[in-house]
C-alpha positions as CSV (number, residue, x, y, z in Angstrom):
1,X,81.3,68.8,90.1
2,X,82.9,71.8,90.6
3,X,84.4,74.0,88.0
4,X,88.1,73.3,88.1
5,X,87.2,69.7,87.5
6,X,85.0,70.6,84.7
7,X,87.9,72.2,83.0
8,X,90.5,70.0,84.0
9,X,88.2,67.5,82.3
10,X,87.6,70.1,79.2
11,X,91.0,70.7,78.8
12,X,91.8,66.8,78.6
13,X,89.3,65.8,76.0
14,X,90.7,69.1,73.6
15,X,94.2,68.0,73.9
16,X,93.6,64.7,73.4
17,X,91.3,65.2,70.4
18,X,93.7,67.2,68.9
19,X,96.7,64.9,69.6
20,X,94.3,62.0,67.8
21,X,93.6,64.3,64.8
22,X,97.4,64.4,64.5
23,X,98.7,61.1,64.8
24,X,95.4,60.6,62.3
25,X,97.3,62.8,59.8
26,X,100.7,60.6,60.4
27,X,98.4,57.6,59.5
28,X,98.6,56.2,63.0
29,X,94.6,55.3,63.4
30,X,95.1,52.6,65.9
31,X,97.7,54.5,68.1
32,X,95.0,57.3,67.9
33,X,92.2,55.3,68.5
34,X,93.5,54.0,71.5
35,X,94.5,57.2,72.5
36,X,91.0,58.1,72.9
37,X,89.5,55.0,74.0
38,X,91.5,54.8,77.0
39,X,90.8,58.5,77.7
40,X,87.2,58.3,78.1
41,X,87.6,54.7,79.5
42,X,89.7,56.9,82.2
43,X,87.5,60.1,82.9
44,X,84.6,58.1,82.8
45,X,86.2,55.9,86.1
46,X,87.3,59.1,87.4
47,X,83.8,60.7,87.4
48,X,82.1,57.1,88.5
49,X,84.8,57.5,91.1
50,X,83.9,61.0,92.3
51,X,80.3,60.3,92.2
52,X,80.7,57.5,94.8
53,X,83.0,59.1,97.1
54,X,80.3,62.1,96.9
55,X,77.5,59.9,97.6
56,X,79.5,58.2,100.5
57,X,80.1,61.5,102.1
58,X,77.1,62.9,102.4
59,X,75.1,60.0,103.3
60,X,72.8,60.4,100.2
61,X,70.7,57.2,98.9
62,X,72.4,53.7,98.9
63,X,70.6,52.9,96.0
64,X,72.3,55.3,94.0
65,X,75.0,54.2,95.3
66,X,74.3,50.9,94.3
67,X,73.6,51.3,90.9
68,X,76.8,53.6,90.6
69,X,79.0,50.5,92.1
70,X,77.2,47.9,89.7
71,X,78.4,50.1,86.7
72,X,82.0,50.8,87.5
73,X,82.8,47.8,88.7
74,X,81.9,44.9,86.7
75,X,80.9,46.8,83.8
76,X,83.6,49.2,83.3
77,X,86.0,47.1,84.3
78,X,84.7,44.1,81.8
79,X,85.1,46.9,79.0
80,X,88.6,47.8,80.2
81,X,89.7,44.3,80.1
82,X,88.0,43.5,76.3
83,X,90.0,47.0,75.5
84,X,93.3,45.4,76.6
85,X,92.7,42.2,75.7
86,X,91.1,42.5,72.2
87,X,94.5,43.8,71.2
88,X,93.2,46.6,68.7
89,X,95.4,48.8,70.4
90,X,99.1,49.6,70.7
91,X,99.3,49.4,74.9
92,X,101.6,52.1,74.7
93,X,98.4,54.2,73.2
94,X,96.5,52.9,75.8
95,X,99.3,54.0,78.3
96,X,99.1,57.1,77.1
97,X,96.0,57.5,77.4
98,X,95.3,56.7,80.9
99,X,98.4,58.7,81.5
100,X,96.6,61.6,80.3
101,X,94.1,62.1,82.8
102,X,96.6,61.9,85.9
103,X,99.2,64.2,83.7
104,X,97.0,67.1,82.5
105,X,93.8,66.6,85.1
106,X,96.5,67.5,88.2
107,X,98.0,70.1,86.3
108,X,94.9,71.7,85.0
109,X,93.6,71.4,88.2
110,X,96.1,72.6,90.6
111,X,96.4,75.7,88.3
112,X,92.6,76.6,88.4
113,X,91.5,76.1,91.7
């Protein structure tokens, strides 16, 4: 991963903690909960995502490969669907959230590479 990701990523996870710790302090627990939830749900896809498409180019091990496709698709996707279905959440939180990533990870991005 190279480092403009790494703070794009960095940068994400700060100002999404400290939007959590705020709407924690407006007593908005489940908005902020699902704030972060669907945050890491959403870099975790992103980096699964990278990591195949970085496998696939340079030809490395289809078992890797494998075993990175057998995560992110059933398994990630089986949490993301409990997530939205389990209703915990306010979906605009969970919006938000996977908003977050696309927002502030090309913006971050674009500005340090």
């Amino acid at each position: 991963m190279d480092e403009a990701l790494k703070k794009a990523i960095n940068l994400i996870a700060l100002a999404v903690a400290i939007a959590s710790v705020i709407l924690i302090a407006a007593n908005r627990l489940s908005w902020a909960t699902g704030l972060l939830v669907a945050t890491a749900w959403s870099i975790i896809n992103f980096l699964l995502l990278t990591n195949i498409f970085g496998i696939a180019m340079l030809q490395k091990s289809r078992k890797v490969l494998l075993a990175i496709l057998l995560i992110k698709f059933p398994v990630l996707y089986l949490i993301g669907y409990l997530i939205l279905s389990s209703k915990l959440f306010p979906l605009s939180s969970i919006l938000t959230g996977l908003a977050t990533l696309i927002i502030l990870g090309v913006v971050t991005y674009a500005r340090t590479s």
